[in-house]
N, C-alpha and C positions, 0 to 999 in steps of 0.2 A: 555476472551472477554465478556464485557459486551452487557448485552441484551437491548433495547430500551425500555419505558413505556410503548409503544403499544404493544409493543411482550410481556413484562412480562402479559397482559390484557389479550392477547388473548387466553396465556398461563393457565391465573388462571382460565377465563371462560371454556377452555377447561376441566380441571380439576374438575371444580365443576360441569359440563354436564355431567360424567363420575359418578357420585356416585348414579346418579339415571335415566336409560333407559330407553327411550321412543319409543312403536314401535305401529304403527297403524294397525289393525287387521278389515278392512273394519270398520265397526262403533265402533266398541271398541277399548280403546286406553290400550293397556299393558303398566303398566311402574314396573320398576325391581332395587331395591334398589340392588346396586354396589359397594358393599366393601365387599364382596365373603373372603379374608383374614384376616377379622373382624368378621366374621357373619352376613355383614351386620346394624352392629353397628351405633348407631344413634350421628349424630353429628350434630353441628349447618350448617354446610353446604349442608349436604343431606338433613337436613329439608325444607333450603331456596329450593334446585332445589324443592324437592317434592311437597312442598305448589305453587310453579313457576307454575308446570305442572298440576296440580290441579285447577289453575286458566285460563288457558288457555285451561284443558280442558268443564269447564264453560264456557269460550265466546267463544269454537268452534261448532257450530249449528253439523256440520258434526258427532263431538263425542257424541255417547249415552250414554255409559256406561263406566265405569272405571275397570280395574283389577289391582292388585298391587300384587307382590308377590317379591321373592329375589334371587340373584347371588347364585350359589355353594350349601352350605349344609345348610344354612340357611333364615330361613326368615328376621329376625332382633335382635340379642342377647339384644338389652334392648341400654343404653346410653352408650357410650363407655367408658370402666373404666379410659382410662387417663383423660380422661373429667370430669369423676365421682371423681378419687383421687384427680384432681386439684381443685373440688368443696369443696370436705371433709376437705383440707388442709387449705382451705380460709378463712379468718376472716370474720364479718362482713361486715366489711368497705367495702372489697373487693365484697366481695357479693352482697352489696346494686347498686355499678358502673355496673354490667352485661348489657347489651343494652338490652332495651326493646325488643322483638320480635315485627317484622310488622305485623301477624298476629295473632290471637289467634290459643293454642299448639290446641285447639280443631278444627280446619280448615276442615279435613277431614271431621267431624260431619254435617256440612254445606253444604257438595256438592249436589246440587239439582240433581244428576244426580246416576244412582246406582251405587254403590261402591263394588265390590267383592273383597276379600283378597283371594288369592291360596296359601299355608299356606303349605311352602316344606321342612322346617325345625325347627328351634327353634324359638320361639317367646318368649322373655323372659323380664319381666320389662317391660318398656318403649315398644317393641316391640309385647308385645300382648296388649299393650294396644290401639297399632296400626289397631292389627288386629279386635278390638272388634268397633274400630272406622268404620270400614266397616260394611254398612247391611248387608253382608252375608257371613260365612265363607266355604271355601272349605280346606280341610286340607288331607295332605298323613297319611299313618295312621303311619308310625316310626315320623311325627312331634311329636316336643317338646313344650309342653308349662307351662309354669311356672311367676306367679307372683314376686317370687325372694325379692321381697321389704324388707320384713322383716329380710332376711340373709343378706342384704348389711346395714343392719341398718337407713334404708328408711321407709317411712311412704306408704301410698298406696295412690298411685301417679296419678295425670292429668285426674281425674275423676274416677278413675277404683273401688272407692266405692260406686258408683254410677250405673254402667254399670254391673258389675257382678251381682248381688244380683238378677238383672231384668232378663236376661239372665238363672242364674244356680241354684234362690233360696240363700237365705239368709243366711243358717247353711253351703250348697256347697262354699260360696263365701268366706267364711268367713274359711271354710277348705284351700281355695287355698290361700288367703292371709294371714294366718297365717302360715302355713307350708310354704307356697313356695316349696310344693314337686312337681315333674314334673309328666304333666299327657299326656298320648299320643295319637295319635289320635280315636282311638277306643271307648277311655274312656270320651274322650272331645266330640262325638257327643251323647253318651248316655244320658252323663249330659246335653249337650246340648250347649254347649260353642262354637261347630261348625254345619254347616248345613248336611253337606255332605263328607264323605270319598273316597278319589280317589287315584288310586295307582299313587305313586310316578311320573313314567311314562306319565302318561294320566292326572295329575294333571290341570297341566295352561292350557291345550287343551279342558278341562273339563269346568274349571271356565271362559272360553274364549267364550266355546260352549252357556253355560246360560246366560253370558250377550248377545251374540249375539241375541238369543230368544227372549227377553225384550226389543232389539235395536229395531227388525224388527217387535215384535209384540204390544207391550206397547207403550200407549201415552208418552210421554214425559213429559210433562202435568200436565198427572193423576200421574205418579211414583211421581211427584214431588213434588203433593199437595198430596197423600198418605206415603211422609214419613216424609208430616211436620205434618200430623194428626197422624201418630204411635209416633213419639216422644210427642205431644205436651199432647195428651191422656194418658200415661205413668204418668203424674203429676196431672191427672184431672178426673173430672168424668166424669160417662157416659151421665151422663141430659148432660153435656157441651161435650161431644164427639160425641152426639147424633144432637146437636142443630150445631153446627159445621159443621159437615155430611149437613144437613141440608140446611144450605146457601152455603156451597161451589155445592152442585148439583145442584142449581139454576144456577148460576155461570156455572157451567160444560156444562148446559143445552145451554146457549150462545156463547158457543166458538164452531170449528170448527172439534173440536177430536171428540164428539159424534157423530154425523154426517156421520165421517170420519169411523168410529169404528162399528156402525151400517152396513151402505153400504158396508166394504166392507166382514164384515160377509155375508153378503145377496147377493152378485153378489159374493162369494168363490175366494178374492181375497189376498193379504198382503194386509194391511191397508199401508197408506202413508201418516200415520200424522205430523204435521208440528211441526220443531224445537222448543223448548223453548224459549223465547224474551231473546235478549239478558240481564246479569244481572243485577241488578241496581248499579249503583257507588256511 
């Protein structure tokens, strides 16, 4: 029996809602990459939901904070090898036709809103580079993490010569991307790759608990203009990181979160600062 256009529709949509979970956690929005029988593995489809929900949790005033962690035993094994062998196999020609993506791979980087990774199994490739895209890592301590690049006869991919070095030091970075040996969580918050080590257990409860903290106690605001000043400072100096500072506290001085952030220090209350505007299109 065949199926109608709109069943097969509602079918595919169902399908591609399913590679990446979305559950709300009073102001925090969890979402859980869903292919548990992969690892996790990154494909063009779980990208689209992810970047989907990413964006929506941008124009939802309601969500503060983000968490992203994974299905089963891992966090994200990297790009999925059929995907990877069909790349390797391809000629150019082929290569040049791929569709553009609607967003850039770097979307995550852009979320004006804090980004936590709970980090419960392997992150490897593609998929720690996922996790370095989040301001903060939370990681169990049997996680896996691994560059990989160089054993798949890959280059070092979607920024990640860029984002390690700032992170773990330049000779660390250059250990993890030339070996591509795994380092596990213990060894990853020494270096520094991750923030914080939580048993497996208590893990997403953990990294759920501190962005909660950040929802109910942080401007919106401020988080949003202090992680366009940690990135943008990363490339600049201090006279310009300093001068920066500078006019945006002018700026801070006129909105309504000072104000807001003050008083209710001083009357011993939660603050009840107001949502971010919505994005620009």
């Amino acid at each position: 029996m065949k199926t109608s256009p709109a069943a097969e529709t509602v079918l595919a949509e169902t399908v591609l809602a399913q590679t990446v979970l979305a559950e709300r956690r009073g102001p925090v929005l969890v979402l859980t990459l869903n292919r548990p029988e992969r690892l996790n593995a990154w494909t063009y489809a779980l990208e689209d939901r992810y970047f989907d929900l990413l964006d929506a949790a941008e124009a939802d005033p309601e969500v503060r904070a983000v968490v992203v962690t994974g299905a089963g035993r891992g966090f994200c094994a990297g790009a999925d090898l059929e995907d990877l062998e069909a790349a390797g196999n391809a000629d150019a020609e082929t290569l040049a036709k791929l569709p553009a993506r609607s967003r850039p791979r770097t979307r995550p980087l852009e979320l004006r809103k804090p980004l936590i990774a709970a980090v419960n199994g392997a992150a490897a490739g593609l998929g720690l580079v996922e996790a370095l895209y989040c301001d903060l890592r939370f990681a169990a301590p049997d996680a896996k993490f691994t560059t990989a690049f160089a054993r798949r006869g890959l280059i070092a991919e979607y920024g990640v010569a860029w984002l390690l070095p700032r992170l773990v030091g330049a000779s660390r970075a250059m250990d993890l991307l030339l070996s591509g040996r795994v380092v596990r969580g213990e060894e990853a918050l020494a270096m520094g790759l991750v923030d914080f080590v939580v048993e497996r257990e208590g893990l997403l409860d953990a990294a759920v608990a501190y962005a909660t903290e950040l929802a109910e106690q942080c401007s919106p605001w401020s988080m949003h203009m202090i992680k366009q000043q940690v990135r943008r400072s990363l490339d600049g100096s201090f006279t310009a990181s300093v001068a920066e500072a500078d006019a945006l506290m002018l700026e801070g001085f006129a909105r309504p979160d000072v104000r807001e952030g003050v008083a209710s220090y001083l009357e011993h209350r939660a603050p009840a600062f107001p949502p971010l505007p919505a994005p620009r299109t």
